[in-house]
N, CA, C and O atoms as a GROMACS GRO file, in nm:
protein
  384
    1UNK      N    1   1.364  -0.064  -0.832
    1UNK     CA    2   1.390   0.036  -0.732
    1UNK      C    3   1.258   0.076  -0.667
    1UNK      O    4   1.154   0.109  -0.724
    2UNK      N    5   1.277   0.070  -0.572
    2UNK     CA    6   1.088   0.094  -0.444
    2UNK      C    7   1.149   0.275  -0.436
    2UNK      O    8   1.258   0.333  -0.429
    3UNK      N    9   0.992   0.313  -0.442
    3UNK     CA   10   1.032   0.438  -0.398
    3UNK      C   11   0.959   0.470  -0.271
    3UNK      O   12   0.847   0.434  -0.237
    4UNK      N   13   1.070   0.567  -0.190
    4UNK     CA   14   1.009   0.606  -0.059
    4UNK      C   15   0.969   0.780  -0.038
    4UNK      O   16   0.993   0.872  -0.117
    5UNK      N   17   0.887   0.787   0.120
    5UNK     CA   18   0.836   0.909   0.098
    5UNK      C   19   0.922   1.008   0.047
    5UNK      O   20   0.890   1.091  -0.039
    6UNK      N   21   1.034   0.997   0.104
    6UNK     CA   22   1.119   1.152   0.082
    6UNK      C   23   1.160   1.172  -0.082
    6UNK      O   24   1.186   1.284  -0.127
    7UNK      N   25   1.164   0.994  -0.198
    7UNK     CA   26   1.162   1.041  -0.346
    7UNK      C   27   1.037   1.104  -0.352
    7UNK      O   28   1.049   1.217  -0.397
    8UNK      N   29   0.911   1.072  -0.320
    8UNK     CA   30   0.758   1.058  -0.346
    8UNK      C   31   0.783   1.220  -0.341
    8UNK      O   32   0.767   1.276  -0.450
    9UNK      N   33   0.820   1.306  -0.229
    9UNK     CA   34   0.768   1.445  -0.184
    9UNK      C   35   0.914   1.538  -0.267
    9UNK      O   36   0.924   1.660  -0.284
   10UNK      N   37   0.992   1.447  -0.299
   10UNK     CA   38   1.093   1.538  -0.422
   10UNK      C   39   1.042   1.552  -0.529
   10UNK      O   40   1.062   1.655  -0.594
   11UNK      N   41   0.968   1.457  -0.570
   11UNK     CA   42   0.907   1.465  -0.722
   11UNK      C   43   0.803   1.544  -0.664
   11UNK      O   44   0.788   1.633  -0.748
   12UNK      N   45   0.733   1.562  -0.584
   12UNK     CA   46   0.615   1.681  -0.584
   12UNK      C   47   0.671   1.805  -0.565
   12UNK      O   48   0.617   1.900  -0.620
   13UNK      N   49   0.811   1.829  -0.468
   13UNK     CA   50   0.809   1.937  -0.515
   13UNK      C   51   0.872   1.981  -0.628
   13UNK      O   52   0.884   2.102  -0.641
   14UNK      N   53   0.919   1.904  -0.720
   14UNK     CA   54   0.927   1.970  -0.817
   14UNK      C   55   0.802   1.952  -0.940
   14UNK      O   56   0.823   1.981  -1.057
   15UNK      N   57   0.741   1.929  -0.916
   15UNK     CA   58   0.604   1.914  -0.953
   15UNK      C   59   0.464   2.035  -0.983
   15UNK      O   60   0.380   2.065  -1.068
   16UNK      N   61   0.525   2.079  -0.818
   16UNK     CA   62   0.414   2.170  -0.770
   16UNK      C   63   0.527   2.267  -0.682
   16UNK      O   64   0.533   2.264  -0.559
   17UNK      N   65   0.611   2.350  -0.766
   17UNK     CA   66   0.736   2.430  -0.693
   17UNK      C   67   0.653   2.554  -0.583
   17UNK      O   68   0.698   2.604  -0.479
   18UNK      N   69   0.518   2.579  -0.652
   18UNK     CA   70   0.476   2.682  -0.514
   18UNK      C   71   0.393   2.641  -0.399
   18UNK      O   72   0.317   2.716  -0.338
   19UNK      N   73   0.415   2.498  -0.372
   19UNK     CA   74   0.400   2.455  -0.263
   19UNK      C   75   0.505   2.448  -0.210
   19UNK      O   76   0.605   2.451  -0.283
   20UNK      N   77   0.522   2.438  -0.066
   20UNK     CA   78   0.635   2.463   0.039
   20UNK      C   79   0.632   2.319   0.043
   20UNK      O   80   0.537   2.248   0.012
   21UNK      N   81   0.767   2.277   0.093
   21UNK     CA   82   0.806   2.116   0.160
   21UNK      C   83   0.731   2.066   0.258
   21UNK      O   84   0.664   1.964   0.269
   22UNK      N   85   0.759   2.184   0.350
   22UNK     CA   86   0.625   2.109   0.476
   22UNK      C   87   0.493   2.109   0.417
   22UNK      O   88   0.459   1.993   0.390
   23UNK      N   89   0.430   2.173   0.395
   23UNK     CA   90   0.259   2.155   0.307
   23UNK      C   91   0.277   2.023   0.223
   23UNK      O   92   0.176   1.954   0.227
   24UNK      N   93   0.376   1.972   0.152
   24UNK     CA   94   0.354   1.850   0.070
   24UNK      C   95   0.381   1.780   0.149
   24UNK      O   96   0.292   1.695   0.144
   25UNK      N   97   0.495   1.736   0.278
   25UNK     CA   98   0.513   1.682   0.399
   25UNK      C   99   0.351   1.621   0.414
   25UNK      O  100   0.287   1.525   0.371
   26UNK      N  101   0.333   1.708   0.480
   26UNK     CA  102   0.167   1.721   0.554
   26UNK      C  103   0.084   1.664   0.497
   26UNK      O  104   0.028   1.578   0.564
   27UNK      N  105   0.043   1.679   0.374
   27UNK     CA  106  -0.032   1.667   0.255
   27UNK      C  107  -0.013   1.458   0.258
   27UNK      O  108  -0.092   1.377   0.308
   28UNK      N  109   0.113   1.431   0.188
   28UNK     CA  110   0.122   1.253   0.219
   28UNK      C  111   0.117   1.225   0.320
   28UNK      O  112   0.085   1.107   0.331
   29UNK      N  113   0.140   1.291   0.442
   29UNK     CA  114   0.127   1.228   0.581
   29UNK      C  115  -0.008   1.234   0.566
   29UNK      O  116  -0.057   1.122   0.567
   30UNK      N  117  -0.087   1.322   0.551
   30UNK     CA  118  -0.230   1.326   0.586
   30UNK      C  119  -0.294   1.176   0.500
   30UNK      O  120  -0.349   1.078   0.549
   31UNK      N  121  -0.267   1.202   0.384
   31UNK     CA  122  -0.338   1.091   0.288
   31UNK      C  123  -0.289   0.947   0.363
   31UNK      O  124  -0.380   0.895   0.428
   32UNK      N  125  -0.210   0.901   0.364
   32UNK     CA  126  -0.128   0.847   0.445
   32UNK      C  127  -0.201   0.746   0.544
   32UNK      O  128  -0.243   0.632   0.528
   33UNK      N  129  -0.199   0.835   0.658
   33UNK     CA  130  -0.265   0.788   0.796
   33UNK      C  131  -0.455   0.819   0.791
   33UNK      O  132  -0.527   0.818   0.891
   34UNK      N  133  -0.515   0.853   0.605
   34UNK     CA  134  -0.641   0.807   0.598
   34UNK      C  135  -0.623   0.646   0.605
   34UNK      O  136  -0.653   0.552   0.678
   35UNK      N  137  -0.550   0.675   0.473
   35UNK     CA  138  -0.559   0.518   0.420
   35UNK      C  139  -0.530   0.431   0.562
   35UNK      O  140  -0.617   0.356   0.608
   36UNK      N  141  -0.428   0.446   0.611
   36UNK     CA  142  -0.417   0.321   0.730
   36UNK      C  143  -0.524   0.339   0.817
   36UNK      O  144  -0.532   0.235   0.881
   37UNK      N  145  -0.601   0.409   0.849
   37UNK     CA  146  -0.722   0.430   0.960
   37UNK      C  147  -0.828   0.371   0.873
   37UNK      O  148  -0.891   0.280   0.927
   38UNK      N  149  -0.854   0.393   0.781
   38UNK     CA  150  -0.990   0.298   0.713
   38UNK      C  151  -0.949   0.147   0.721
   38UNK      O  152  -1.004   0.057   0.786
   39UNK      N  153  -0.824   0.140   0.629
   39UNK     CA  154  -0.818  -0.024   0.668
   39UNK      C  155  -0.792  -0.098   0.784
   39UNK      O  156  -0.780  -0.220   0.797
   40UNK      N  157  -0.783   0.009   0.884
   40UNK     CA  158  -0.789  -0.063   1.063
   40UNK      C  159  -0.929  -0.093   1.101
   40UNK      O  160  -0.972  -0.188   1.167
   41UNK      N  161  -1.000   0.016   1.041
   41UNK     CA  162  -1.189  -0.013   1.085
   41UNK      C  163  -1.160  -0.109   0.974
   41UNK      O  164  -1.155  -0.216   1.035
   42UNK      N  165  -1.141  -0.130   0.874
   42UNK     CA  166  -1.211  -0.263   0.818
   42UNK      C  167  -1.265  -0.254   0.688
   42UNK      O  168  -1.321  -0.349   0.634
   43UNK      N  169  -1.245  -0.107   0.617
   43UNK     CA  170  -1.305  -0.046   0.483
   43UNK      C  171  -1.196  -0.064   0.389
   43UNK      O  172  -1.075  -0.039   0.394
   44UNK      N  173  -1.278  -0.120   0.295
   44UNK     CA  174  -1.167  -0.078   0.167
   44UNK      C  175  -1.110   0.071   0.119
   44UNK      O  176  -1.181   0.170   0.139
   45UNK      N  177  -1.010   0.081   0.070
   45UNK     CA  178  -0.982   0.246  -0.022
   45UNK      C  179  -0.952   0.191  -0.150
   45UNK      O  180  -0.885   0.093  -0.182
   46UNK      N  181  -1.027   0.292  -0.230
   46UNK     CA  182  -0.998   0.291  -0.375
   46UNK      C  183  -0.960   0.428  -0.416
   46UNK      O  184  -1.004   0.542  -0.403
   47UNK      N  185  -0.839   0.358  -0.484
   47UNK     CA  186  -0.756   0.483  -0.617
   47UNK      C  187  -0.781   0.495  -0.692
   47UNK      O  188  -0.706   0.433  -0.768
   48UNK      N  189  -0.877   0.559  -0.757
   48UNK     CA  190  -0.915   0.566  -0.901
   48UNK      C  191  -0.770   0.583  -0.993
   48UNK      O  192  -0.690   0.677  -0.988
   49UNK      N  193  -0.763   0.455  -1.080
   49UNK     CA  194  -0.712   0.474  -1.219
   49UNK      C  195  -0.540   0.374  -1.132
   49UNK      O  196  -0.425   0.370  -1.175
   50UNK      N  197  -0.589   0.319  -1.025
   50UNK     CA  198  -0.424   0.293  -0.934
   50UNK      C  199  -0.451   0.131  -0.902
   50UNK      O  200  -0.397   0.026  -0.936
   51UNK      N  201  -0.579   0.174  -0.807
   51UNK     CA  202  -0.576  -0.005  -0.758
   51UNK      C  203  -0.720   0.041  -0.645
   51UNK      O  204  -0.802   0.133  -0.642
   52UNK      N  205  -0.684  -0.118  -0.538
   52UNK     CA  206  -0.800  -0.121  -0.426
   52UNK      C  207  -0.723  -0.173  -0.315
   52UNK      O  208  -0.645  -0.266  -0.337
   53UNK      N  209  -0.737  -0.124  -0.197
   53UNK     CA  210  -0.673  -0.216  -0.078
   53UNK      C  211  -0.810  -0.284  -0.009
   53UNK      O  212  -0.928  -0.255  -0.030
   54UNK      N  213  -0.771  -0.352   0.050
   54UNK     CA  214  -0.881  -0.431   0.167
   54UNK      C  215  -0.830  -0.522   0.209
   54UNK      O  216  -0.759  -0.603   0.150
   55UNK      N  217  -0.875  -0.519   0.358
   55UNK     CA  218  -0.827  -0.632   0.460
   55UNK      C  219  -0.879  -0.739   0.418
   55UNK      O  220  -0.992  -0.720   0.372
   56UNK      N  221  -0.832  -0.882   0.412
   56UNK     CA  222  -0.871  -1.015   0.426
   56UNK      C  223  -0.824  -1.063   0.550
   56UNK      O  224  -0.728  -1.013   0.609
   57UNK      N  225  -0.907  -1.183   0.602
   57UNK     CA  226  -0.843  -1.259   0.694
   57UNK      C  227  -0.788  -1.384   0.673
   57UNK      O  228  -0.852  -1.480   0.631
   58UNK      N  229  -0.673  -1.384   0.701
   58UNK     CA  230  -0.548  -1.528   0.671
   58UNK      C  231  -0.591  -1.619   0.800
   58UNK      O  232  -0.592  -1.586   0.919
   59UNK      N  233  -0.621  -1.721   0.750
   59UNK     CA  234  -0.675  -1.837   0.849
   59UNK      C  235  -0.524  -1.898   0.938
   59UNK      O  236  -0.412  -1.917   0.891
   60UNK      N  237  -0.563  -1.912   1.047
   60UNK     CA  238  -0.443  -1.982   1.104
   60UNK      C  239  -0.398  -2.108   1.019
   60UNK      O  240  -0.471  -2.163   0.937
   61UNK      N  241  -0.258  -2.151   1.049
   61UNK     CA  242  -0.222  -2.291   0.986
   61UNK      C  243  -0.100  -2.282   1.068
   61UNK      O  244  -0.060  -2.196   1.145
   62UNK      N  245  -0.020  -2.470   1.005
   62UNK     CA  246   0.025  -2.487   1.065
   62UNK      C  247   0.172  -2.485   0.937
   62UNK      O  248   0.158  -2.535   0.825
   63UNK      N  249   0.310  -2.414   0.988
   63UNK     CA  250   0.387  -2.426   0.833
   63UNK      C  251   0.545  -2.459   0.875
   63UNK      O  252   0.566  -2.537   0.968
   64UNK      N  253   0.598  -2.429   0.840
   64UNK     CA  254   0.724  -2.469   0.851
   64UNK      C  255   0.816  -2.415   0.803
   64UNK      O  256   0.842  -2.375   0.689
   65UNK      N  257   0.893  -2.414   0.953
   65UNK     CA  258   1.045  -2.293   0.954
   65UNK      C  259   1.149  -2.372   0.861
   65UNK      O  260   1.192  -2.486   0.875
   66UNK      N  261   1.184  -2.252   0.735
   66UNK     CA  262   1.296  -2.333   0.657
   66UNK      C  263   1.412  -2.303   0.718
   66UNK      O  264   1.516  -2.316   0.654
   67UNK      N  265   1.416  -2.264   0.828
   67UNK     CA  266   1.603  -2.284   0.882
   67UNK      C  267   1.605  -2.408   0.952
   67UNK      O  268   1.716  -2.457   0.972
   68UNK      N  269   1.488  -2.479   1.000
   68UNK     CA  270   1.500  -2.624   1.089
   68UNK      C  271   1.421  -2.687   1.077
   68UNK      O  272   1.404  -2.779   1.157
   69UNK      N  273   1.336  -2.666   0.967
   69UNK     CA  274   1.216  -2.775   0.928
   69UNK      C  275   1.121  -2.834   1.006
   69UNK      O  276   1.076  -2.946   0.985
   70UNK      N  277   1.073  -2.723   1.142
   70UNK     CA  278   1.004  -2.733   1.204
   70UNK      C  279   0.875  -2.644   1.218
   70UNK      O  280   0.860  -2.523   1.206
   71UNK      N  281   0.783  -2.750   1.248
   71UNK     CA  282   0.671  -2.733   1.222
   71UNK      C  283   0.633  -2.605   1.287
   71UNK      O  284   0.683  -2.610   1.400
   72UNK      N  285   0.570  -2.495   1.272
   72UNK     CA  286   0.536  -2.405   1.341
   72UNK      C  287   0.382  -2.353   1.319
   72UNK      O  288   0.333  -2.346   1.206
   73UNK      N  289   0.314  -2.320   1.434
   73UNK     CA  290   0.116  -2.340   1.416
   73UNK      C  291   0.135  -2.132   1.412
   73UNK      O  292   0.190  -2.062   1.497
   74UNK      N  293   0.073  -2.092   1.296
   74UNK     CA  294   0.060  -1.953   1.300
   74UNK      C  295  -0.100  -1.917   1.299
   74UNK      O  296  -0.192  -1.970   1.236
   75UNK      N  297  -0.099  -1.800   1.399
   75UNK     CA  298  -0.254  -1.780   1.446
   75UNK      C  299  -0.335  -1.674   1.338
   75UNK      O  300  -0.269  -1.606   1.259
   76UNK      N  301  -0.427  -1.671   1.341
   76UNK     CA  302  -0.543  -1.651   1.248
   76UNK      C  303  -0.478  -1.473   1.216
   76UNK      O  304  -0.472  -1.386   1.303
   77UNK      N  305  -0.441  -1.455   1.082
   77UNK     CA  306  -0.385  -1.281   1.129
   77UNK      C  307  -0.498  -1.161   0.989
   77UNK      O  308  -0.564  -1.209   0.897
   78UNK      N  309  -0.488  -1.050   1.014
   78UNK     CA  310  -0.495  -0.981   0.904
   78UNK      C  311  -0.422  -0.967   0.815
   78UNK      O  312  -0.304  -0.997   0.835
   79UNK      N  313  -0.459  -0.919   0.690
   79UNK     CA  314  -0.338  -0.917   0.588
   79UNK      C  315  -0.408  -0.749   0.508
   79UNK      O  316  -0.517  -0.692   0.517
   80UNK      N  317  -0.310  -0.727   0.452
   80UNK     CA  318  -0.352  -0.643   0.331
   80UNK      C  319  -0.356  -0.678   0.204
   80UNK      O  320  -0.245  -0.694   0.154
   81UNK      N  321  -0.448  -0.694   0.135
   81UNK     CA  322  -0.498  -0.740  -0.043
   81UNK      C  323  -0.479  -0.616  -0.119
   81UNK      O  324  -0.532  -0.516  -0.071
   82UNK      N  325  -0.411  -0.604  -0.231
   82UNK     CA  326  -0.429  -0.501  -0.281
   82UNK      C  327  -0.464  -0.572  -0.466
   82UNK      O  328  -0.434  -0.680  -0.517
   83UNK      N  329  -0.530  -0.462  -0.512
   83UNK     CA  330  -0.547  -0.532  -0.687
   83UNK      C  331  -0.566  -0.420  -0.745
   83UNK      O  332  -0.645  -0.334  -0.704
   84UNK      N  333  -0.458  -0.404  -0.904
   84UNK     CA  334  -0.473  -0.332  -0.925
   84UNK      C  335  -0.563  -0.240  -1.071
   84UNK      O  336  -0.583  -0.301  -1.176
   85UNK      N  337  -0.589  -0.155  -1.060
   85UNK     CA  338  -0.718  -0.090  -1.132
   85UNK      C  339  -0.628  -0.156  -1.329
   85UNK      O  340  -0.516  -0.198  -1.361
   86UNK      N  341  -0.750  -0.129  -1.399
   86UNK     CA  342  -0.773  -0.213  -1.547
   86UNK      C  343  -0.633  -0.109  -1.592
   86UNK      O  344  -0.527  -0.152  -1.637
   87UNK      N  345  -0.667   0.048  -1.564
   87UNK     CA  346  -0.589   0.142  -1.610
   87UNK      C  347  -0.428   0.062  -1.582
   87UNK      O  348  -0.380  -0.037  -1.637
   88UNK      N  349  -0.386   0.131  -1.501
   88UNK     CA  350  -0.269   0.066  -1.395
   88UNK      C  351  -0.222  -0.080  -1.500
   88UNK      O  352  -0.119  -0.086  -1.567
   89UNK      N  353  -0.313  -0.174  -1.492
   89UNK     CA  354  -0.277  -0.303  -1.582
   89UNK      C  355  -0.221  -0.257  -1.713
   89UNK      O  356  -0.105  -0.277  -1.748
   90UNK      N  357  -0.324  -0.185  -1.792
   90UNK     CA  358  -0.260  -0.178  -1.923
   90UNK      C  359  -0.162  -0.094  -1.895
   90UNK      O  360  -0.065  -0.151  -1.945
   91UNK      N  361  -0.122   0.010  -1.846
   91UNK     CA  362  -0.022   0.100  -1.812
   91UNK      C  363   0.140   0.019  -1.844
   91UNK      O  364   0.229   0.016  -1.929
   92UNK      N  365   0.108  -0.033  -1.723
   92UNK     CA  366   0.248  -0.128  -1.726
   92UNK      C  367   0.256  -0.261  -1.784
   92UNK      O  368   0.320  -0.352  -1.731
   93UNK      N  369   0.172  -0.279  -1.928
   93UNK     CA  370   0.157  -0.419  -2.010
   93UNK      C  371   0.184  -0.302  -2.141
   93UNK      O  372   0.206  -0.349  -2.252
   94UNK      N  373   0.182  -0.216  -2.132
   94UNK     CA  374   0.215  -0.098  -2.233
   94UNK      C  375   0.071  -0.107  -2.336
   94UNK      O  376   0.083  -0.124  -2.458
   95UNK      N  377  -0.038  -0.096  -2.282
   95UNK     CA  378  -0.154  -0.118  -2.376
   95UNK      C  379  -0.214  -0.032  -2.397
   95UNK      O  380  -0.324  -0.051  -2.449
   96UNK      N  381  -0.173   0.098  -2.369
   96UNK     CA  382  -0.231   0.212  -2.428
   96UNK      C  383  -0.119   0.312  -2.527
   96UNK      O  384  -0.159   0.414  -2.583
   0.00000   0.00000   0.00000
């Protein structure tokens, strides 16, 4: 199950009940549209104890559509890399 903003800002507020909805609203929007503005200039963000994002660049190639097995040339694009922190690993390998 993926979780989205509106689970993300239910579990905060019940988390943090004397914050108001809009202030935690605000609060992930803000964090939010850091993270996507650094990785548009081109900077990594790091989560302590979560992971790392950073842009790589995906080289053009040439690949092929599986509905008609035709060849198709895709141009040089950005991507997002993400990896995640040692914590995070053992977390979910149950190693602590």
């Amino acid at each position: 199950m993926a979780i989205v903003k509106s689970k993300l800002l239910n579990q905060l507020k019940k988390s943090f009940p004397n914050f108001t909805a809009k202030d935690l609203d605000k609060i992930v929007s803000v964090v939010l549209n850091e993270i996507k503005r650094a990785l548009k200039r081109g900077e990594g963000v790091e989560l302590r104890n979560f992971g790392t994002y950073r842009i790589k660049t995906q080289k053009a190639s040439i690949r092929r559509n599986p509905k008609n097995s035709e060849k198709v040339a895709v141009p040089e694009k950005k991507v997002i890399a993400w990896r995640m922190s040692q914590q995070m690993f053992k977390k979910i390998n149950n190693e602590e």
